[in-house]
C-alpha positions in Angstrom: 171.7 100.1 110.1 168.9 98.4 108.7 168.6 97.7 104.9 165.6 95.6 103.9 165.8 92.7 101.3 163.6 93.5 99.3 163.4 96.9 98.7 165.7 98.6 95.7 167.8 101.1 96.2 169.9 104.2 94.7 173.1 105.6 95.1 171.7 108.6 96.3 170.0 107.0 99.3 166.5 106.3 98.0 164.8 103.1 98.6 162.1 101.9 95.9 159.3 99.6 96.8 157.3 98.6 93.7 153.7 97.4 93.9 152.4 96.6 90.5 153.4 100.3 88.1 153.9 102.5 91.2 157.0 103.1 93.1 157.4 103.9 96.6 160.3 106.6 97.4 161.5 107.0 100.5 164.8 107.9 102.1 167.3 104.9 103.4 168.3 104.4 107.5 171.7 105.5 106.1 170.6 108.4 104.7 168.1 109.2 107.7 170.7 109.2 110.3 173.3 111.1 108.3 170.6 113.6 108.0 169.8 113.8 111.5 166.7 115.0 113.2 164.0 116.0 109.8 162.2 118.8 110.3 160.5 119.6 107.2 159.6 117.5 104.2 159.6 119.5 100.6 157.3 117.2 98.4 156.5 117.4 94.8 152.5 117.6 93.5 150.4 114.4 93.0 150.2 114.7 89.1 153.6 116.1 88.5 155.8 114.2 86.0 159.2 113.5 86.3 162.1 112.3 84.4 164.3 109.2 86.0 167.0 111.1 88.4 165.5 114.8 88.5 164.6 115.9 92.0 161.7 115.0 93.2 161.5 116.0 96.5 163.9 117.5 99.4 163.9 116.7 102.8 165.3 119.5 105.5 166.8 118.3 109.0 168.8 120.1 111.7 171.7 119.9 109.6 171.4 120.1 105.9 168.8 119.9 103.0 169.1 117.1 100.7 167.6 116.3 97.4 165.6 113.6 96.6 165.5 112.2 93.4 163.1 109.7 91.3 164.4 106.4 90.4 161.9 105.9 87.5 160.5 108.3 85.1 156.5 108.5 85.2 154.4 110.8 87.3 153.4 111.5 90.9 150.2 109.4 91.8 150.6 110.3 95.9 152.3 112.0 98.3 152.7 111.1 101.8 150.4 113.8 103.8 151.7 112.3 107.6 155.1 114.1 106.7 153.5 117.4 106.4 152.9 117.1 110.4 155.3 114.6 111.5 158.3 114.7 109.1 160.2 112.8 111.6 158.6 109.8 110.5 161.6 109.6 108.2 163.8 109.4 111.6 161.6 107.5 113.2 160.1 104.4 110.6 162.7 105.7 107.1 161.1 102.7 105.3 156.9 102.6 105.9 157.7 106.7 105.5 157.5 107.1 102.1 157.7 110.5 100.9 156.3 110.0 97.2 154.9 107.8 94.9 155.3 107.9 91.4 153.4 105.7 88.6 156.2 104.7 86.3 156.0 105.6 82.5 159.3 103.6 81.8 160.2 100.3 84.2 163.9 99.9 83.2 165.1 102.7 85.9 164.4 99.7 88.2 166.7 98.1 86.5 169.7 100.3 87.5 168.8 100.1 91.1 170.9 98.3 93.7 169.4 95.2 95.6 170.1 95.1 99.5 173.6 93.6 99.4 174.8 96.0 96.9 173.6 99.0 98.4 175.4 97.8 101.8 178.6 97.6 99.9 177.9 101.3 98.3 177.2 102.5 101.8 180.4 101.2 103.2 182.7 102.4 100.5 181.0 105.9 101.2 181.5 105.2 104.6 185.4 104.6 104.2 186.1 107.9 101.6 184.2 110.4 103.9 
């Protein structure tokens, strides 16, 4: 499993790359290969605003749907219109696919995310309860 230094992450299994005011969302390996094969990506509107936490997004595979949320509040400046084709992108590269990116309003959702090390940790104590 591959979790890149220096990305953020959440909880939920979203990595955050930030360039400047605009974070990149985009689904963990994790969460990718728990998912299994992606089939269809549900993405939100450029222009849409969001709060930090509400769903964003939702991504379908072979198995299950799963929400994805925004780690910032602010509102959509791009989507990611290779998913709309190739959703397996998400399977195939989870961390240049991005699904959404979203100009942040307020920065201090950043704060709350988990750097590399921590989000390994999360994913193993998820890993041990299931």
């Amino acid at each position: 499993m591959e979790i890149p230094k220096d990305l953020k992450y959440a909880k939920t299994h979203e990595w955050v790359r930030v360039e400047g005011e605009v974070a990149y969302v985009g689904i963990s390996d994790y969460a990718q290969e728990e998912l299994g094969d992606i089939v269809y990506v549900e993405m939100p509107a450029a222009g849409d605003s969001y709060d930090k936490g509400e769903e964003a997004a939702t991504v379908e595979s072979v198995k299950a749907a799963s929400a994805i949320y925004t780690p910032v509040a602010g509102t959509v400046e791009k989507i990611n219109p290779e998913l709309e084709g190739t959703p397996e992108l998400i399977n195939q590269q989870p961390y240049q696919a991005f699904i959404f990116a979203i100009r942040f309003s307020d920065a201090s959702g950043l704060d709350q995310l988990l750097d590399a090390e921590s989000y390994q940790k999360h994913v193993e104590q998820e890993k041990a309860s299931h």
